[in-house]
C-alpha positions in Angstrom: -27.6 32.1 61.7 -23.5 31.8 61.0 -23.2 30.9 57.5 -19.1 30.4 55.7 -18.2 29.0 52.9 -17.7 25.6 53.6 -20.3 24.5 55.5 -21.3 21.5 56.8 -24.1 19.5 55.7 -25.3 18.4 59.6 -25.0 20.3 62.7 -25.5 18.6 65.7 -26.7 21.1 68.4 -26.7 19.8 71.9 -27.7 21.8 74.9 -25.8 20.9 78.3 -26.4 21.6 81.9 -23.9 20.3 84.7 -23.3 17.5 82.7 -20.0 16.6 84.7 -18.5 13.3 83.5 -21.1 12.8 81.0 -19.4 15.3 78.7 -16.7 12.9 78.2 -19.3 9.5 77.0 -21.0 12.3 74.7 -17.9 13.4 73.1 -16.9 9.8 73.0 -19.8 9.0 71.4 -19.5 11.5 68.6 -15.7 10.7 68.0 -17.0 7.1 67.0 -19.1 8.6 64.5 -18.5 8.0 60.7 -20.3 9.9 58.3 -19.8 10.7 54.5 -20.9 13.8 54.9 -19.6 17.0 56.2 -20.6 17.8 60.2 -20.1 20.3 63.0 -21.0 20.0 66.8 -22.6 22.9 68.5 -22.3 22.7 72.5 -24.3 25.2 74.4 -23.8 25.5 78.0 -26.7 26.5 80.0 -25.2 28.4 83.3 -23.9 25.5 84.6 -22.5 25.6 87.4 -20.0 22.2 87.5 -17.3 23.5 84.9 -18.6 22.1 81.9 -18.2 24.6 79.6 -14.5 24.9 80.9 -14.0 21.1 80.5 -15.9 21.6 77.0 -13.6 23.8 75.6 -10.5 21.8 76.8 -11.9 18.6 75.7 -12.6 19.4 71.9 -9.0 20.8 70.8 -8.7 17.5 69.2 -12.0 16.4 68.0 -12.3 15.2 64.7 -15.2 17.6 63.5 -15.6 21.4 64.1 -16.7 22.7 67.6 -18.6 25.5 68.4 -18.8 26.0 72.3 -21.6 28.6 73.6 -21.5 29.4 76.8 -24.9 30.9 78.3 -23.8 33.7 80.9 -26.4 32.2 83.6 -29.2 29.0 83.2 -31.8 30.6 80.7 -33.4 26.7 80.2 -33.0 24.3 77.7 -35.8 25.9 74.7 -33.5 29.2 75.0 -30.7 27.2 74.6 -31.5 25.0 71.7 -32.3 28.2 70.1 -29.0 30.0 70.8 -27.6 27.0 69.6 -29.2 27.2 66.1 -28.1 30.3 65.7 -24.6 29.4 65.6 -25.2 26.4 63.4 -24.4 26.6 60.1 -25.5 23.2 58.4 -28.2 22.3 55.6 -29.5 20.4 58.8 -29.3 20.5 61.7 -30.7 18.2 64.5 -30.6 18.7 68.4 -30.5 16.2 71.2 -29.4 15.7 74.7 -26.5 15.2 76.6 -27.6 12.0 78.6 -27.1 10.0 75.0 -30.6 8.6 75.8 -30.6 9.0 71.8 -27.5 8.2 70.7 -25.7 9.9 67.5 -26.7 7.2 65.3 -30.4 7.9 65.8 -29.9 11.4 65.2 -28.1 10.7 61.5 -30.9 8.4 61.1 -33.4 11.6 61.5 -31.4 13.6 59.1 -31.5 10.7 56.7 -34.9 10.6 57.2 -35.5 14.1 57.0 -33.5 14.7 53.4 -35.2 11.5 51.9 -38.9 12.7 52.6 -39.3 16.2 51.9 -40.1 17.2 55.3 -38.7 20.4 57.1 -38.7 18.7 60.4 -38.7 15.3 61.6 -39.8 14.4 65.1 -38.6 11.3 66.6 -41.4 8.6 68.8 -40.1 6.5 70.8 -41.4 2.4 71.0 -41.2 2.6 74.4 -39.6 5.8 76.4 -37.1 5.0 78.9 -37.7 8.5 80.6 -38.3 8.5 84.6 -43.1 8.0 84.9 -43.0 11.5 86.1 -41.0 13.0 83.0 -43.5 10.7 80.9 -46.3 12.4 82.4 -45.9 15.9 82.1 -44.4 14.8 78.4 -47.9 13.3 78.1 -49.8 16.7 79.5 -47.4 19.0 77.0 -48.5 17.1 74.4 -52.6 16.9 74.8 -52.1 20.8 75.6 -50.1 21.2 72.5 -53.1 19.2 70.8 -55.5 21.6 72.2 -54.1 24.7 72.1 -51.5 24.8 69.6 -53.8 22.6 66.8 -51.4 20.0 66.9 -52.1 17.0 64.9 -53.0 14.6 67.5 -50.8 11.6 66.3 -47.6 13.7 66.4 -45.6 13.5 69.7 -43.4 16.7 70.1 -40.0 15.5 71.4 -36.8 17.3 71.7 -35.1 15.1 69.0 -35.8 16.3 66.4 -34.4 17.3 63.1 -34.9 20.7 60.8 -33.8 21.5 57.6 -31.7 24.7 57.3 -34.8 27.0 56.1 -37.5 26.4 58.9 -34.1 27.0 61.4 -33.5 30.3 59.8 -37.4 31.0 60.4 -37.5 30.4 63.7 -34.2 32.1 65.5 -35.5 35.3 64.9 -37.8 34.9 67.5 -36.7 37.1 70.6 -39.2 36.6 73.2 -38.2 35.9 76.9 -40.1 33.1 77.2 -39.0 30.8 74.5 -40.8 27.3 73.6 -39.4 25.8 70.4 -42.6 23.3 69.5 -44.8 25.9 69.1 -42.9 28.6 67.0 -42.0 25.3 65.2 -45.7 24.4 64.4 -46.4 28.2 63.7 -43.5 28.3 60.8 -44.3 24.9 59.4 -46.6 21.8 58.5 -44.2 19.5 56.1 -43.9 18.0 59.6 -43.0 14.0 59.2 -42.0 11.6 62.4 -39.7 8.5 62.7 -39.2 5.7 65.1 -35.8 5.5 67.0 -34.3 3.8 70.1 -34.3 5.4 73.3 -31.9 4.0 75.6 -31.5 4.2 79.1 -29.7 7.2 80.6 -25.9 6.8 80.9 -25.3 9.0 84.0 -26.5 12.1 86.2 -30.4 12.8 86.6 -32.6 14.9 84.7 -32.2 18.7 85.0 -35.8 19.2 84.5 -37.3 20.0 87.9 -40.9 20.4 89.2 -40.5 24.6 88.8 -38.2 24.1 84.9 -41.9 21.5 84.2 -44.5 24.5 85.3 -42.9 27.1 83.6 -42.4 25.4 80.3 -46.1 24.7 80.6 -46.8 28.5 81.4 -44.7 29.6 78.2 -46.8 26.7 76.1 -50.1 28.4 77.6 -50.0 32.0 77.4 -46.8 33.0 74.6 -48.2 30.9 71.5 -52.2 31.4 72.2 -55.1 33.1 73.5 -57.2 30.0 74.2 -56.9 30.3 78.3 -58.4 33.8 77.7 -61.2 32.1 75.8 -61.9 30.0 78.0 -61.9 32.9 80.9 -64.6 34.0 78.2 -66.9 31.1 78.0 -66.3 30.1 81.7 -67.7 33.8 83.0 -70.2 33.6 80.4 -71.5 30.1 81.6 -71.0 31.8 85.6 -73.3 34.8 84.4 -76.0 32.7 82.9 -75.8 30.6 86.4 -76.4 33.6 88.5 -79.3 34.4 86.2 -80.4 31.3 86.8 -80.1 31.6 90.6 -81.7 35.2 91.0 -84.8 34.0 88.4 -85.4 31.3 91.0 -84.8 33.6 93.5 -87.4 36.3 92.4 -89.8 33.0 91.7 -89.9 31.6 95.3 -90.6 35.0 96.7 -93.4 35.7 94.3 -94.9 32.2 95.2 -94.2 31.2 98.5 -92.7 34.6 100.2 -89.4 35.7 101.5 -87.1 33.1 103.7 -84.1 33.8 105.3 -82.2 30.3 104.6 -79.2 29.0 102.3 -76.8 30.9 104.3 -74.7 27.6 103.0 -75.9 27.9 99.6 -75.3 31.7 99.4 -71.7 31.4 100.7 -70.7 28.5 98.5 -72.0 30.5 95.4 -69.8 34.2 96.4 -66.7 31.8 96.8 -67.2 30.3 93.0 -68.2 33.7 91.8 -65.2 35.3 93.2 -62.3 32.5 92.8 -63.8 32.6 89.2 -63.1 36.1 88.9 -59.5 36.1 90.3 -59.3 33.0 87.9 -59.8 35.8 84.9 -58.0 38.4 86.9 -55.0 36.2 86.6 -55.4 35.1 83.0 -54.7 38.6 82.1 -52.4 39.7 84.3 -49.8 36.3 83.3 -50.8 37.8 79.9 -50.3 42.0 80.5 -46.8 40.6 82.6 -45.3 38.4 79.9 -45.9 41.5 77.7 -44.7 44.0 80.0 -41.6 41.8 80.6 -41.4 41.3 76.5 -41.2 45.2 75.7 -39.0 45.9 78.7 -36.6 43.8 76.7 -35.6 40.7 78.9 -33.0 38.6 77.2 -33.8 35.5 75.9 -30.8 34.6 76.2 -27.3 35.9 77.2 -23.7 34.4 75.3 -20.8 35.1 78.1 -18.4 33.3 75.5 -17.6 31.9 72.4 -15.5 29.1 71.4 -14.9 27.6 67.7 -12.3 24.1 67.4 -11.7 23.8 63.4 -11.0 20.1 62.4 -7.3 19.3 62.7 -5.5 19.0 60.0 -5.3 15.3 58.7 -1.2 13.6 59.6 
């Protein structure tokens, strides 16, 4: 993590992603804000593909606050980018949120608030009621009972991207350098002063989600197989349970010919039980190998994440 001599107290670190003209109501938004203390804005552009990080670096010569503009040399998603952009933050906390200002700057002071009063090293926002799209709320809702499940989780926290972390559990976490980055879990792994904190969530000022059906199932696949061995377990008890049903099977098997004779029937029976047996065993076959690729792909060195630029605005000097 960047660290000068006269840091600020709060970074704000906000990923963005073809976020066209709402690049202008975020910076608007964070012109309007008045804080006593110290603060810096971190904008890391994903790969997109509209300009933004172009229109970034034009728009900021004049913002009142330090900029740091990161510009991702292609879309590595939005965990790898929140990363990258903790990495160049440099304040005693530092909080992330989007760039659709469904949770507006003011929330996010109110996390840090929150976060420097209680003792916490990171505060999670909930939400009264979310004003994401039913199928965002969804797979929000899946993330989270898998995080429950897999990750030990405690089951009244909701993981959300707004969140806030004090300077210490930041500099934990960046040093992760795997491929396949999910923030929640190395998070949970690095921590338990965890506290949450009610907030408004508005409605979304503009554009549409970037998260797609694919971006969904491979956040999932990262939450699955890079921060537990749980799917192998259950590979585990799943062929032991199969094993003791084809015991099962063959004793009943053996039985019936000892009592009654052979008969030639169940061709049904026999075919439905070699296509569980066998989609079982591909099952496990591609347990490991998600698990053998991630690490092959891990040792071969794929980048987490790839800076094609780097931009800093210092505050202008007061007339």
């Amino acid at each position: 993590m960047a660290e000068t001599e006269g840091a600020p107290q709060i970074s704000f670190v906000v990923p963005l992603y073809n976020t066209g003209e709402g690049l202008q109501r975020l910076l608007a938004a964070f012109r309007g804000l008045s804080l006593p203390e110290s603060w810096e804005l971190v904008l890391v552009d994903d790969g997109s593909l509209d300009g933004t990080a172009a229109a970034a670096r034009l728009a900021v010569a004049d913002f009142p606050a330090p900029v740091t503009v990161v510009e991702l040399a292609r879309n590595f998603g939005e965990h790898a980018a929140v990363l990258e952009g903790y990495r160049h933050a440099r304040g005693e906390f530092v909080v992330n949120l989007d760039d659709d200002l469904q949770n507006p700057p003011g929330e996010a002071v109110k996390l840090v608030r929150h976060l420097r009063d209680s003792g916490a090293e990171v505060v999670y926002s909930r939400y009264a009621e979310k004003k994401h799209h039913w199928a965002r709320n969804v797979a929000s809702s899946l993330a989270n009972f898998s995080a429950t499940f897999l990750l030990g989780k405690p089951r009244d926290l909701y993981l959300s991207s707004f969140r806030a972390l004090r300077r210490e559990l930041v500099a934990r976490i960046v040093g992760y350098r795997g491929p396949f980055p999910y923030v929640d879990g190395l998070i949970l792994g690095a921590t338990n002063r965890i506290a949450t904190l009610e907030v408004a969530h508005v409605e979304r000022q503009g554009g549409q989600s970037g998260y797609t059906l694919r971006k969904l199932v491979r956040l999932a696949l990262s939450l699955l197989f890079d921060f537990s061995v749980m799917p192998l377990r259950i590979a585990s008890v799943l062929g032991v349970l199969l094993c003791a049903l084809g015991a099962l099977i063959l004793a009943e098997v053996l039985l019936e010919t000892l009592l009654v004779g052979q008969r030639q029937v169940g061709w049904g029976s026999l075919m439905g039980a070699l296509a569980v047996f066998s989609g079982a065993q591909l099952l496990m076959l591609g347990l490991i190998g998600e698990y053998v690729g991630r690490a092959f792909l891990t040792v071969s060195g794929k980048p987490q994440s790839l800076v094609r630029s780097l931009t800093t605005h210092e505050k202008p000097p007061s007339s």
